[in-house]
C-alpha positions as CSV (number, residue, x, y, z in Angstrom):
1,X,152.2,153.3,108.8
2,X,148.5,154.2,108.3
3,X,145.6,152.1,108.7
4,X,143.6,151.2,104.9
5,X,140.2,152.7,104.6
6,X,137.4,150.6,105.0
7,X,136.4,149.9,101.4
8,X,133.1,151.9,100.6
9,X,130.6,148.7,100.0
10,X,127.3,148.4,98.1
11,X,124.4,146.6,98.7
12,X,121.4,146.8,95.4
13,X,118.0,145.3,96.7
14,X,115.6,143.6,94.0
15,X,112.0,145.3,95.0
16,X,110.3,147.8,96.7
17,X,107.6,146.0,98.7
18,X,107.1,145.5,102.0
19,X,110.4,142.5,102.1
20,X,112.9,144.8,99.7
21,X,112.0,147.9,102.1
22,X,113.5,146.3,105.7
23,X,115.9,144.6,103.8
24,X,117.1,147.9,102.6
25,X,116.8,149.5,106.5
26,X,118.8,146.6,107.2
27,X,121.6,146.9,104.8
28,X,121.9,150.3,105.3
29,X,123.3,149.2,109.1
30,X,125.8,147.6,107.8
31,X,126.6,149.3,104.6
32,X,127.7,152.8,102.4
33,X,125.3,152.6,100.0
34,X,121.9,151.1,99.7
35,X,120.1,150.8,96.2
36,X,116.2,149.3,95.8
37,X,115.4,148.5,92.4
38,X,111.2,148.7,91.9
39,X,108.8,147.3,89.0
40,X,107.2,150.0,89.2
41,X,106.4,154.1,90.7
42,X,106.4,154.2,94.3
43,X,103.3,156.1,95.5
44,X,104.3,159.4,97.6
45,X,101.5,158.6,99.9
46,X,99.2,155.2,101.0
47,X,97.4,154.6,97.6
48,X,97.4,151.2,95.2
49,X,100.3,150.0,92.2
50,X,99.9,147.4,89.7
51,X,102.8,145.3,91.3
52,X,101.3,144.8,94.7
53,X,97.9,143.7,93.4
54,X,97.3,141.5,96.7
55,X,97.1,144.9,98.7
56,X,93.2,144.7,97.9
57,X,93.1,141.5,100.3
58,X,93.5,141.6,104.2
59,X,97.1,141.5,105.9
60,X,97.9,141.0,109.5
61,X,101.0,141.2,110.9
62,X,102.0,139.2,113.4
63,X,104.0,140.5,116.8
64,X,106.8,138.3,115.8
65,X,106.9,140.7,112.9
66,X,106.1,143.8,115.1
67,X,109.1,143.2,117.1
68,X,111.8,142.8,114.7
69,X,110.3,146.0,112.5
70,X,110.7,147.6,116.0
71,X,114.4,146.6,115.9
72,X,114.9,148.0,112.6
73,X,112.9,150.7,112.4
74,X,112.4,152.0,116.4
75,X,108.9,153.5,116.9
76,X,107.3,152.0,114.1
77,X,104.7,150.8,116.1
78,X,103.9,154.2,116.8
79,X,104.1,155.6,113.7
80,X,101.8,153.0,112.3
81,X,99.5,153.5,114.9
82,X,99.3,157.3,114.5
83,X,98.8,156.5,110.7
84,X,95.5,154.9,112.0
85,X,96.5,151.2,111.9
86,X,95.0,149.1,115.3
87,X,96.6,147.1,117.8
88,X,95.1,144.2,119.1
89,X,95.9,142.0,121.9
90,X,95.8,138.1,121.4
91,X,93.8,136.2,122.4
92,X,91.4,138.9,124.2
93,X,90.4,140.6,120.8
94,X,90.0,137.6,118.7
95,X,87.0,135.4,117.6
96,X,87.5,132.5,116.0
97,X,86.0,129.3,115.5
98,X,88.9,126.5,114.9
99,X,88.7,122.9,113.6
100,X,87.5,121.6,116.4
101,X,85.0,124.3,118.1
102,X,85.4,127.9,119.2
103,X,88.4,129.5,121.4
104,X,88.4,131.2,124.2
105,X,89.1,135.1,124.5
106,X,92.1,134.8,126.7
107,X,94.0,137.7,128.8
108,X,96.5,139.3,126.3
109,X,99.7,137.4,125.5
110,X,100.9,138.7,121.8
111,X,99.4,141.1,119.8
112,X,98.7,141.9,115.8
113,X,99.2,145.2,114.3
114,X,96.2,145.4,111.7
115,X,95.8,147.9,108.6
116,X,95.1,148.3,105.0
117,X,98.0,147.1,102.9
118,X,98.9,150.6,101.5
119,X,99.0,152.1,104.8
120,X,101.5,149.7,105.8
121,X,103.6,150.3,103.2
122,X,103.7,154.1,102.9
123,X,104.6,154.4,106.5
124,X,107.3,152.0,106.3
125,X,108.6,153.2,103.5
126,X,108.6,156.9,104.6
127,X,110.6,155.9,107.3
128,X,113.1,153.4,105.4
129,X,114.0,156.2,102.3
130,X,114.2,159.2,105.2
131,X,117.8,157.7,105.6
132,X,120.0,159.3,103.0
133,X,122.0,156.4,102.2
134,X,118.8,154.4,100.7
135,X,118.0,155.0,97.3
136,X,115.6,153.9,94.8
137,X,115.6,153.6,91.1
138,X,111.8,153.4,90.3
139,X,110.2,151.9,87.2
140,X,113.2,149.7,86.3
141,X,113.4,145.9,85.2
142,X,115.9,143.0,87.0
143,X,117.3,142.0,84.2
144,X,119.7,139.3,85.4
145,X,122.9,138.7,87.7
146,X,126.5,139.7,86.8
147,X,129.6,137.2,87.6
148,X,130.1,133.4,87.9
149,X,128.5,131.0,89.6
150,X,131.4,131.3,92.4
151,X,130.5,135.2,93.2
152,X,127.5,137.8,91.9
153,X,129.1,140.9,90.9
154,X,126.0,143.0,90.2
155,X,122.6,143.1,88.7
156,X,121.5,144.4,85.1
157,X,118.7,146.7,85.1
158,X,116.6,148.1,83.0
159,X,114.9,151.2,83.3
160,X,111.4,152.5,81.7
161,X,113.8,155.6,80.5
162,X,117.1,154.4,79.2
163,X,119.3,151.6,78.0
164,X,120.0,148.6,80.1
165,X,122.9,149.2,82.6
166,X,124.9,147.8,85.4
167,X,124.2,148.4,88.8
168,X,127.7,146.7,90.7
169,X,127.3,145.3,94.2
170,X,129.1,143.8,97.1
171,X,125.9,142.4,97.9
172,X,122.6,141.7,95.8
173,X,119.2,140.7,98.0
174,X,116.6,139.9,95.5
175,X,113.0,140.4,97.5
176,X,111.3,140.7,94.4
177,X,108.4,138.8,95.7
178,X,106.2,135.6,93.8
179,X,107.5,136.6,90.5
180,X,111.2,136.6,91.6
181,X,113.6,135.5,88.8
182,X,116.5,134.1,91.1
183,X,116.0,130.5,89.8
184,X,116.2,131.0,86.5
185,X,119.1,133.8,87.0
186,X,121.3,131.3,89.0
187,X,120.9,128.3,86.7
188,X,121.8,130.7,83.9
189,X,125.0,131.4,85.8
190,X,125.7,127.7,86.0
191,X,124.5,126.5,89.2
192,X,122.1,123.4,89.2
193,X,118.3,123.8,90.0
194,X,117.5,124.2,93.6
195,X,114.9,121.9,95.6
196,X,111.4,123.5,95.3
197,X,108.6,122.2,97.0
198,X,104.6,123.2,95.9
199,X,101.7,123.0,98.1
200,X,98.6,124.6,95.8
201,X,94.9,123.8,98.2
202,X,93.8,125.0,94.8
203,X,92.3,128.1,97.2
204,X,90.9,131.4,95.8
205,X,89.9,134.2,97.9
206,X,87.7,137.4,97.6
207,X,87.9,140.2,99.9
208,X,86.0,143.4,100.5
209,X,85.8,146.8,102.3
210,X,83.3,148.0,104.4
211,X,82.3,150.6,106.8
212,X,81.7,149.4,110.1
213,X,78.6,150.5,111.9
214,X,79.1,153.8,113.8
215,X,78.8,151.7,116.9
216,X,81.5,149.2,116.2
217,X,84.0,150.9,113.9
218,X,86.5,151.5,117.3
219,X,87.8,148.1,119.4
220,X,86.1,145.6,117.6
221,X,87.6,142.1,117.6
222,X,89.3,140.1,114.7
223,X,86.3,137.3,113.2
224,X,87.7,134.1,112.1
225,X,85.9,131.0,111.1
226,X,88.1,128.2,109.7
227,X,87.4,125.1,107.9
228,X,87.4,121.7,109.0
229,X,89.7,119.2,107.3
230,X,88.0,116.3,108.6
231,X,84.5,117.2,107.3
232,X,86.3,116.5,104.2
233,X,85.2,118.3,100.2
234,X,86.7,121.9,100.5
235,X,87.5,123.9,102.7
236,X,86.0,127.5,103.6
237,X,86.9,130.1,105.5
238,X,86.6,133.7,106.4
239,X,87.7,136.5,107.9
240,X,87.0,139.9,109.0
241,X,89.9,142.6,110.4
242,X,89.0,146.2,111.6
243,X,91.7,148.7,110.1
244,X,91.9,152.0,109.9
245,X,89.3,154.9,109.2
246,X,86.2,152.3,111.2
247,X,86.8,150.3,108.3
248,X,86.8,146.4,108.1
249,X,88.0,144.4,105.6
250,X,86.2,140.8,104.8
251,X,88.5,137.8,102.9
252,X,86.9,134.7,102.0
253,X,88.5,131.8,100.7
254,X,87.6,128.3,99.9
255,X,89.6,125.4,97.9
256,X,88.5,123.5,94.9
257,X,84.9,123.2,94.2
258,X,84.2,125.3,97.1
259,X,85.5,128.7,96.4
260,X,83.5,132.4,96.6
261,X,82.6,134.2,93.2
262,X,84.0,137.4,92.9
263,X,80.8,138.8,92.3
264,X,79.8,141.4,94.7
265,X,76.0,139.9,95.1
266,X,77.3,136.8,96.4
267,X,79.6,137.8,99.0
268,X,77.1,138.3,101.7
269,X,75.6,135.3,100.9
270,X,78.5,132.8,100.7
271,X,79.5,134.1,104.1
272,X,76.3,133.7,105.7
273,X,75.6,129.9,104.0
274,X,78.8,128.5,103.1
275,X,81.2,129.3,105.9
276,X,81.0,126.9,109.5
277,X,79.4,129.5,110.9
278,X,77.1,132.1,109.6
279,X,78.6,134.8,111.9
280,X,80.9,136.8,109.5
281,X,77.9,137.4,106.8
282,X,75.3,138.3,109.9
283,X,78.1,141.2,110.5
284,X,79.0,142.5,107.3
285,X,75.2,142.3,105.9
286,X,74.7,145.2,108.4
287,X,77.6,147.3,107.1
288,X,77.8,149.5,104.3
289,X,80.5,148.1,101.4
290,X,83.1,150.3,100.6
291,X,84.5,148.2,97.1
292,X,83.7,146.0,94.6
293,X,85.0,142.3,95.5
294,X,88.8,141.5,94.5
295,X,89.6,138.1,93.8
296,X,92.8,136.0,93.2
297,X,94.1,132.4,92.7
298,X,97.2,133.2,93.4
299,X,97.6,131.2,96.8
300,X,100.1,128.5,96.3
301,X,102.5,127.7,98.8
302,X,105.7,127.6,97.1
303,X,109.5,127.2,98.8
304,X,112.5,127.4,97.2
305,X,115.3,125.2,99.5
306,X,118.0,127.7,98.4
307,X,120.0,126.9,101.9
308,X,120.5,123.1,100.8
309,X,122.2,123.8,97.6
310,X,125.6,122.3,97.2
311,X,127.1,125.5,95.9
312,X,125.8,129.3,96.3
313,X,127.4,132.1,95.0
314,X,129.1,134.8,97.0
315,X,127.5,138.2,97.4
316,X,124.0,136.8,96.4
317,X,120.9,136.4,98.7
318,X,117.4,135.8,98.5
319,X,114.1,136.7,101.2
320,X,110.6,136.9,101.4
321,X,108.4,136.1,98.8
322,X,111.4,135.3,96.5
323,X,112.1,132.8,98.6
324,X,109.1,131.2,100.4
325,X,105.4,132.4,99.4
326,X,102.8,131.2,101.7
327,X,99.2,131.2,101.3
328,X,98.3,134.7,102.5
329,X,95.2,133.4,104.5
330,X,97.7,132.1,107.4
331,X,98.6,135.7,107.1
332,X,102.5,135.1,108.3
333,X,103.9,136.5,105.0
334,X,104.7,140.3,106.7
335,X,106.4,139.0,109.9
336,X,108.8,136.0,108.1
337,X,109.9,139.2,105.7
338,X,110.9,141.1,108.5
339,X,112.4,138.4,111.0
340,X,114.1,137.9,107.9
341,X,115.4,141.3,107.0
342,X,116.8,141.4,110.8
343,X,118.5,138.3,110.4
344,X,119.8,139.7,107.1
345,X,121.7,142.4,109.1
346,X,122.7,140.6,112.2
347,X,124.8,138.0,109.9
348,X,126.3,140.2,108.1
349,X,127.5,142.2,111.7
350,X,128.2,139.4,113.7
351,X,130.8,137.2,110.7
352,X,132.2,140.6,108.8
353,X,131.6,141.2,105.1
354,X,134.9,139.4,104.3
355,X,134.0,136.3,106.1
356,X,133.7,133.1,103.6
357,X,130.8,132.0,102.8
358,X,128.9,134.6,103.8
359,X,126.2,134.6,101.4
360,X,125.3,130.9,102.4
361,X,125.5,131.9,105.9
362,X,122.6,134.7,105.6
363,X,120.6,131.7,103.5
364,X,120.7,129.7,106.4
365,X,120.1,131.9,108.6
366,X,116.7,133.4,107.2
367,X,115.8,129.8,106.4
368,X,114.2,129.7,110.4
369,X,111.6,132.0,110.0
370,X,110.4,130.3,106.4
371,X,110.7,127.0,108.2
372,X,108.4,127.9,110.9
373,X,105.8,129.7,108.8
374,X,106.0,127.0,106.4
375,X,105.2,124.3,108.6
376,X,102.5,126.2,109.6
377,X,100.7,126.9,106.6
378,X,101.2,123.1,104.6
379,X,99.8,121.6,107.8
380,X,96.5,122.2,106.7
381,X,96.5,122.8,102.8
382,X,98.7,119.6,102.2
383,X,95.7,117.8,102.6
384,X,93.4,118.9,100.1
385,X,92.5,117.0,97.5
386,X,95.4,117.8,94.5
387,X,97.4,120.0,96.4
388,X,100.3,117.9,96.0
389,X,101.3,115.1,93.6
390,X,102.5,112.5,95.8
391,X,99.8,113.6,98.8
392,X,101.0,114.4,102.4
393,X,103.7,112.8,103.7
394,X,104.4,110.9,107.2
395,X,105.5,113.3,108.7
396,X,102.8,116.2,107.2
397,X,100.7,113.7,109.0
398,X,102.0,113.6,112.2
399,X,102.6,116.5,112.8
400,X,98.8,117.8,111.8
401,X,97.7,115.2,113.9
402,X,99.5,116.7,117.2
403,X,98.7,120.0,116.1
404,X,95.4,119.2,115.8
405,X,95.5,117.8,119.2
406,X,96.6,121.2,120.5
407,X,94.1,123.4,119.2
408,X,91.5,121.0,120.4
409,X,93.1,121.4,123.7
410,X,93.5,125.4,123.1
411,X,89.8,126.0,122.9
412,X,89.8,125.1,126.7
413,X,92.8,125.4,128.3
414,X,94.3,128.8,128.4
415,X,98.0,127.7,129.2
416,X,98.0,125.6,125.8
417,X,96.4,128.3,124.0
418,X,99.3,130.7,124.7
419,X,102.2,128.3,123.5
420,X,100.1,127.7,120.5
421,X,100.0,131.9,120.1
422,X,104.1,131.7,120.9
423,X,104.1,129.8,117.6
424,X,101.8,131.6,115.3
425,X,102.8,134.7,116.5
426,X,106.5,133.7,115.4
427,X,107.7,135.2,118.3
428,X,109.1,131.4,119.8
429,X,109.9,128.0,117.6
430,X,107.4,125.2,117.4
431,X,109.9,123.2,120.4
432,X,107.8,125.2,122.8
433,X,104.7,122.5,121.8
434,X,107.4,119.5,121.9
435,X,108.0,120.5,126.5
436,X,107.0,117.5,128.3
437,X,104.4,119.4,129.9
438,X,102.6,120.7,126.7
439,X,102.4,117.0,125.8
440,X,101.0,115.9,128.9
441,X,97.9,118.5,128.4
442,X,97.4,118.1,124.9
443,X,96.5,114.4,125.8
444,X,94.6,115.6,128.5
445,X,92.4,117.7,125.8
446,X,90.8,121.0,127.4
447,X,90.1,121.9,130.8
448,X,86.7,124.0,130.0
449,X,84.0,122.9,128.1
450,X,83.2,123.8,124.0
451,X,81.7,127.3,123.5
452,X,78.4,126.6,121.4
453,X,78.4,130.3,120.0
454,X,80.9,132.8,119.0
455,X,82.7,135.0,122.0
456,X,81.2,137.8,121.5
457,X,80.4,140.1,124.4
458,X,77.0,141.8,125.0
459,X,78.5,145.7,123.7
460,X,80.0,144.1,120.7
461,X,76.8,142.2,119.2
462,X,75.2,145.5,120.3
463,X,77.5,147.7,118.6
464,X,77.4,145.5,115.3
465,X,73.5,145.5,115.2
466,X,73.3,141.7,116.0
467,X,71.7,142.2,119.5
């Protein structure tokens, strides 16, 4: 008697973003045939697309998300950083002025990988469709799922050339992104509307590109000045992120009644008058702009609870931005997508693609990361005036309160400040801030006093023009 063949399976992911991308590196672990279905044409090398409009705006990924890329993709790091993108140890190479005062530049204990959005992409995506068994139909629709509410079949496509066809699946993974269909796809199969929760700060943000001065343009630190909640009206912030080519790029964002213009003339200015601290403007008012301002609204934080549904169909899964979009300025988006896409393959390795209830299983399972990077980003923007309709809730407040309480702490106390960065790195849960001895510091508050000015060192306000 002979063994059966292993059936040949099929896995079609919905987009070709940053999320659909490692979810396809993933799949193709784990199965025969990958197939990425994308909005629109895939540029052959780094360079702009209508669907990924928010690639004008800065991105930073975190190490959490350097690490699991690195598991999916060995050398990454590497090749990104031959692509020109920077790495940059945290704390040591970032400034930033928090709620309550400025932190210190602490020895290294996680890192950021910075670079333009489109350089990001194009090298992960040169090395994702170099494996044969990816492939991409370009310039096609999502038109909806095929089966029953008990099992997805396949997805309906439609492409810019031909009639609408049929692509079957053993396993569809829509990362389409903000504009994912998946809701309205699975109620149309019968399922019953999942939990969704909105968080909208109501914030807009404008970012732009600029030259660095010659001086500065290599091992510059990451500028970050945040708002304060309890001033109370909106809140403001900016930032400013050296990438590739001695370029930096400048975001700035405020909430209702508080938010930048995108007109290019007033970008200096708002930086220099409306932010806490006039440091960002002093810096980029001394480079030479590279763009006109772009500007968005599209900033809600929006999370669909697809784990706590009482049914879920078989062979159907959803990640990323389809799933949980947080407001970018937290800047967590990149590493949930690829703790996610990780996840994605190791639940499918560790149960078997015939275990039951696999499906709900990878839900669950990339439910973590969205958890953590969700807590983080409504801890703040739950509190602004109409971002929800019922207002925060008890435990929003507790929680911001204790947080709070820790970053206060953080700005002096360098322990404190690396099991705050184990948290918004995403490379360790938020239990590390819950240890006994955490606790006992953060009501001990910091161990140095406040920093009345911005960290800079001597060669960098020299190198920026601001000595």
């Amino acid at each position: 008697m002979t063994d059966r063949p292993t059936p040949a399976r099929t896995a079609v992911v919905l987009g070709g973003s940053h999320s659909g991308m490692l979810a396809a590196r993933a799949l193709a672990d784990v199965a025969d045939r990958v197939v990425v279905v994308e909005r629109d044409a895939l540029p052959a090398f780094p360079g702009p697309r209508k669907g990924l409009p928010q690639a004008r705006h800065a991105h930073m990924l975190w190490s959490g998300g350097v690490l699991a890329m690195e598991e999916l993709l060995p050398g990454i790091t590497g090749a990104l950083r031959e692509a020109g993108a920077n790495r940059l140890p945290v704390t040591t190479d970032i400034v930033a002025l928090g709620t309550r005062g400025w932190f210190r530049r602490w020895a290294e204990s996680h890192h950021v990988i910075l670079a333009g959005r489109d350089l990001l992409d194009a090298t992960v995506r040169a090395r994702v469709l170099a494996d044969r068994r990816i492939e991409v139909v370009e310039r096609a629709e999502a038109v909806g799922l095929t089966g029953t509410e008990a099992a997805v079949t396949g997805m309906r496509i439609r492409p810019h050339d031909g009639p609408e066809r049929t692509l079957d699946a053993d396993l569809v993974v829509d990362a389409s992104g903000r504009g994912s269909q998946a809701a309205r796809w699975l109620t149309a199969l019968g399922l019953p509307p999942a939990e969704r929760r909105e968080v909208d700060a109501g914030l807009a943000y404008a970012s732009r590109l600029y030259l660095a001065p010659a001086a500065a343009r290599d091992g510059f630190p990451v500028v970050n000045v945040q708002p304060d909640r309890r001033e109370g009206g909106p809140g403001r912030a900016g930032f400013l992120l050296p990438i590739e080519e001695g370029r930096w790029i400048v975001t700035l964002c405020g909430t209702r009644g508080g938010r930048p213009s995108p007109e290019n003339d007033d970008f200096v200015r708002f930086a220099r008058e409306e932010l806490r601290h006039p440091v960002i403007g002093e810096l980029i008012e001394r480079a030479e702009p590279l763009s006109d301002v772009a500007f968005t609204r599209t900033t809600v934080n929006r999370r669909h609870f697809y784990e706590r549904m009482p049914v879920w169909p078989a062979n159907f899964a959803v990640l990323g931005d389809a799933l949980a979009a947080f407001n970018p300025v937290y800047g967590h988006g990149l590493a949930v997508a690829a703790q996610s896409a990780l996840l994605l393959r190791d639940t499918v390795r560790r149960h078997g693609w015939a275990a039951p209830g696999l499906s709900r299983l990878i839900q669950k399972a990339v439910s973590r990361p969205v958890g953590a990077a969700w807590d983080l980003a409504i801890g703040q923007d739950v509190f602004y005036p109409g971002a929800t309709e019922q207002g925060p809730t008890l435990r929003d407040r507790l929680v911001t309160a204790y947080v709070d309480r820790l970053m206060y702490t953080a700005t002096g106390s360098g322990r404190i400040a690396r099991r705050v960065t184990d948290v918004t790195s995403l490379e360790r849960g938020a239990g590390v801030l819950l240890t006994p001895s955490v606790m006992v510091a953060a009501a001990v508050g910091p161990l140095k006093p406040a920093l009345t000015a911005p960290p800079l060192t001597s060669e960098e306000r020299k190198a920026a023009g601001l000595a």
